[in-house]
Residue, then its C-alpha position, 0 to 999 in steps of 0.5 A: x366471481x370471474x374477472x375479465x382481465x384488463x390490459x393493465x394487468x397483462x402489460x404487468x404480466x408481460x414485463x414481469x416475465x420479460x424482467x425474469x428472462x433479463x434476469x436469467x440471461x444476465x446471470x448467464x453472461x456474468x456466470x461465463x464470464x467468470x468461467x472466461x475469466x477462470x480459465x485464462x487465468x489457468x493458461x496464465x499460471x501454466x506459462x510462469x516458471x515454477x518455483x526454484x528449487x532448494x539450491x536455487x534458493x537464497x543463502x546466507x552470506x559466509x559472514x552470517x546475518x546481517x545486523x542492523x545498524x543504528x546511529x544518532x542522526x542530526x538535521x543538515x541544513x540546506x547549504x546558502x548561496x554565496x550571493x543572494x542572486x546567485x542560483x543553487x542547483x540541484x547537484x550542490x544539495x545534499x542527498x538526505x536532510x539528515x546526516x550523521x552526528x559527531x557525537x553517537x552518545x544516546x541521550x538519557x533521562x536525567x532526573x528533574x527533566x519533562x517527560x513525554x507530553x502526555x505523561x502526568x509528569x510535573x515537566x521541567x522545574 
């Protein structure tokens, strides 16, 4: 049995071929943008210097490594004006809110004093 076909079947036709056209272009755009995109890159990377050579590289100083260096820190408290209507200015604070503490001696675990919160510990008695 034949069918005539309708006017509603060949608009779905037509936007059925004119969505597959879209498609292939739109890849096409998107396919040499990334070749674009590729081969700038490249002439970027060819203007950059190249890497150092080996006695351009960085070396230790003659006194060796350098160690780490730790210390007790203690909190400093923000300096109070002299008079309560007078204004502190940036130059009168300190550059850290911590400072170095008088006594560098770590503290140790004593017998009978809380462990960590958390640790099952019966704490403080």
């Amino acid at each position: 049995m034949i069918t005539a076909q309708t006017g509603m079947d060949v608009l779905a036709a037509g936007h059925t071929a004119l969505a597959a056209y879209g498609a292939f272009f739109g890849g096409l755009v998107i396919a040499g943008a990334l070749v674009w995109a590729v081969r700038v890159g490249i002439r970027v990377r060819n203007r950059e210097p190249g890497p150092p050579d080996p006695d351009e590289q960085p070396k230790l100083p003659e006194t060796g490594p350098v160690r780490e260096e730790r210390e007790i820190r203690e909190p400093d408290e923000v300096p109070h004006a002299a008079n309560e209507s007078e204004r502190m200015y940036p130059y009168e604070l300190h550059h850290s809110n911590s400072r170095r503490s008088d006594n560098q001696e770590p503290r140790h675990w004593r017998p009978g004093s809380s462990g960590g919160f958390g640790s099952g510990g019966p704490g403080g008695t």
